[in-house]
Each structure stands twice: as C-alpha cells, then as structure tokens.
C-alpha positions in Angstrom: 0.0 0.0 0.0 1.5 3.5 -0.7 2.2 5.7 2.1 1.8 9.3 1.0 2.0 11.9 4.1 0.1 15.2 4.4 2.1 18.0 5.8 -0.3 20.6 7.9 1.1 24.1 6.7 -2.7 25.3 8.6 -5.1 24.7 5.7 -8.2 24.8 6.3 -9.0 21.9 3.7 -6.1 19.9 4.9 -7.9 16.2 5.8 -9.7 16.6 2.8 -6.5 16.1 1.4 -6.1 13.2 3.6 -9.4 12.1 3.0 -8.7 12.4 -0.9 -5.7 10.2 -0.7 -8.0 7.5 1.5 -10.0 7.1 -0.9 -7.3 6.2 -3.5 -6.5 3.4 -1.4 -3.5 5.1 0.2 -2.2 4.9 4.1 -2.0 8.4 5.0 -1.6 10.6 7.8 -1.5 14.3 8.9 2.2 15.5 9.8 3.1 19.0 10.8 5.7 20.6 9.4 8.3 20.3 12.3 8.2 16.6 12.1 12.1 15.5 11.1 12.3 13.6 8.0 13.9 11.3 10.6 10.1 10.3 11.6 8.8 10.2 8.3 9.8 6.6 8.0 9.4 4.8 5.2 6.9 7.3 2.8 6.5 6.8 -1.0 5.5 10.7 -1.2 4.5 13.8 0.6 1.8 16.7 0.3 2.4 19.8 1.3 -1.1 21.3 2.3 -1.9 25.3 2.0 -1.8 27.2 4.7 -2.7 30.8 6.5 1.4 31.4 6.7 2.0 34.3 4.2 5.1 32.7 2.8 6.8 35.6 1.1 6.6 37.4 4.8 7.1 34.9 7.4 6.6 31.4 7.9 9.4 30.6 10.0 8.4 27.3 11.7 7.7 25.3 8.7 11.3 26.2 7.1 13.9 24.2 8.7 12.1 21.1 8.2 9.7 21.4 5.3 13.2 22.6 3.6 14.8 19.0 4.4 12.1 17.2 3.2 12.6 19.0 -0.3 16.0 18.9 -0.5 16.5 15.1 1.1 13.5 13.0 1.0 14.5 12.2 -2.5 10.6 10.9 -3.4 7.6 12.9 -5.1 6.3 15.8 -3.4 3.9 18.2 -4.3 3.0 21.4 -2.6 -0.7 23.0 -2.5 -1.0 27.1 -2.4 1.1 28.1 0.7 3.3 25.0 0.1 3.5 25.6 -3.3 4.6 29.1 -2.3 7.6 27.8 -0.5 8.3 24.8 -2.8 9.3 28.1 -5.5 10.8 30.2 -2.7 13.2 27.7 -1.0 14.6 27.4 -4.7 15.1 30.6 -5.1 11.8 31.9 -7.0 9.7 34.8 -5.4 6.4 34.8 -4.4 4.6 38.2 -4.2 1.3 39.8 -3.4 -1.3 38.7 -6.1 -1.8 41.8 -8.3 -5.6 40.1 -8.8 -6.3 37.7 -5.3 -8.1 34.5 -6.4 -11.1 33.4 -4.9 -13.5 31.0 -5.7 -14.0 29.6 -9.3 -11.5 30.6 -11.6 -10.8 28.2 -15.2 -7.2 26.6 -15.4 -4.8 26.2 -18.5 -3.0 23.2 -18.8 0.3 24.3 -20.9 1.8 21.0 -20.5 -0.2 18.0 -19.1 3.1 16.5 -17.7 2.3 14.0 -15.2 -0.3 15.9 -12.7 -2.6 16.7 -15.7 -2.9 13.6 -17.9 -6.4 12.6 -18.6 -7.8 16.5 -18.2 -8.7 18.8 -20.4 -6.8 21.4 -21.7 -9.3 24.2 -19.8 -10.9 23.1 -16.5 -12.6 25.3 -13.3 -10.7 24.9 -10.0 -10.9 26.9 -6.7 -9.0 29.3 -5.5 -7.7 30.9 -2.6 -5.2 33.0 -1.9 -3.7 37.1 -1.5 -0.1 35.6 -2.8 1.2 33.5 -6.1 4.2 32.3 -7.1 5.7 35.3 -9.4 9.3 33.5 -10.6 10.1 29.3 -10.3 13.8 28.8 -11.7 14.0 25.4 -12.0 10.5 25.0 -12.8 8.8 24.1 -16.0 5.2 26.0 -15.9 2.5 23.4 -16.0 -0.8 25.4 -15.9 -1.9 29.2 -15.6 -5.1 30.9 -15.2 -5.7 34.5 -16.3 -4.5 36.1 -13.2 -2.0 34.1 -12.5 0.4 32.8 -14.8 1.9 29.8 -12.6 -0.9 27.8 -11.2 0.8 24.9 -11.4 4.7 23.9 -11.9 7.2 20.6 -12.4 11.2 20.7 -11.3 13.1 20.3 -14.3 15.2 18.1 -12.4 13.7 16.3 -9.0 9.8 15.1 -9.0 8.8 18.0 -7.2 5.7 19.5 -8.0 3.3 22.9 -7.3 -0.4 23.8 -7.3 -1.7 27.2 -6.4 -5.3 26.1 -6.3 -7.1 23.5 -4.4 -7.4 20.5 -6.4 -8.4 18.4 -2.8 -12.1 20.6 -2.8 -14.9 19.6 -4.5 -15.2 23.0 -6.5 -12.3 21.7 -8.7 -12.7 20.1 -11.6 -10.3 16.7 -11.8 -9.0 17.4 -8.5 -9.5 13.5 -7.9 -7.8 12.6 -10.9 -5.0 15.5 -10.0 -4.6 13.2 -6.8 -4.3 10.4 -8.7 -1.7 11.0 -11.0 0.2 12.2 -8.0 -0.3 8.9 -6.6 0.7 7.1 -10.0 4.2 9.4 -9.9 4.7 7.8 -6.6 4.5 4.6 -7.7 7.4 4.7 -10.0 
C-alpha cells in the first residue's frame, strides 16, 4: 500500500486532502511541518497542504524542516498554495502579493499535461484561494496558468517535485481526484 503523508502548513481543507488520498487506497496521515524527516519513515511521497502562513513574509516554523524534506527525501512531493509558495521560494523563486487575489472559481490552463494533468482537459474550473502566487520558479517548468496568475501549477526540471496554487483536494475543482491520482501514479514509479 502507498504511504503518502500530508504535511499541515494550517489549511483549512487539509484532511480533505487526507481524506482524498484515503479514498485512492493510500495509508496516509497528517504531519506538521516540524516533524524530522527522521520520523517520516518509510513514505512513498508527501503533500504539502496550503496554509494561513503568508510565505513571502514569514513562515518561520515550517522552514527548517519542510526545507529537508525538499532537498532530502528524495521521493515525489507536491505542494498546495502556501506549500506551493515555499516549494518556488526555498529554490530561489519569489512569491509576491497577487496583483488580482483569487477566490472561488477561476478556469485553469494546462500548458503542458506533464504528469499531474494527464487525462484532463486542456481548460478546466478549480478553486481558489489566496492574497499571494508564485511570481518566478527557476528550475520550474510551468504546467498550468489561469488569467490572473500565470503559474498555477509547476514541475522541477530536475527532481519530481511539483506545485499547485489552487485547491485540487475541494470539491469546486474540476479533476482534483484525478489531479490526486496522478500524483499517486508518480509515486509509484
């Protein structure tokens, strides 16, 4: 059975993100984000959930660690809004104030299906949430965009690390179960 941990960056949708992986036949559990990667034992992949943390002006206590987990866990993680936020950040990126917040329903372009979006359509509705985006990802191949933010979703070029700025784990989103999914089906590889 895959083991795929949920890192609690304060969400508010966070065990629905649990939940989501439950139902795809996963063991999961929710972690926070000063757990050491010591205690992680032994995980096939990780979710970083979003969070209340601005990450581009604060967000100390989920640094030291979440950073470990990116840099040594070595296995598939993908980061949700704030933890997408800090996935670009801790790689040198920026994330700013949104010029345009997102909130509620806004429609998604996939610019490269990769492996988070195969089986979706090229437009889809998701929901949003958030005051800050992800504004530069070096390192980062752009996956999806919507019209006010032009990286809702990125890949690392080089380590299967992935980002989200919307909330595929809510049902308001379009695919987010199949979004799931396909994370699941990278961390099976």
């Amino acid at each position: 059975m895959m083991k795929i941990l949920v890192v609690n960056l304060g969400g508010q949708w966070t065990h629905r993100i649990w939940r989501r992986l439950n139902y795809l036949g996963c063991e999961s559990a929710i972690i926070e984000p000063d757990t050491p990667i010591e205690k992680l034992g032994d995980v096939d992949g990780l979710v970083l959930s979003g969070g209340a943390v601005r990450i581009g002006s604060g967000g100390e206590k989920i640094v030291k660690h979440v950073a470990s987990y990116l840099d040594n866990l070595g296995k598939p993680i993908v980061g949700l809004c704030a933890g997408h936020q800090f996935m670009a950040i801790h790689f040198g990126g920026t994330s700013e104030p949104a010029k345009i917040p997102e909130y509620g329903q806004v429609e998604i372009e996939v610019l490269n299906e990769n492996d988070l979006f195969k089986g979706i359509p090229k437009k889809f509705t998701a929901w949003a949430s958030h005051n800050d985006e992800v504004t530069s990802a070096p390192g980062f191949e752009v996956l999806a965009k919507s019209r006010d933010c032009k990286i809702e979703a990125m890949r690392h070029k080089k380590m299967p690390l992935y980002g989200i700025q919307f909330h595929p784990e809510v049902e308001h989103t379009k695919y987010g179960e199949k979004i799931f999914e396909n994370f699941v089906g990278v961390c099976k590889r």
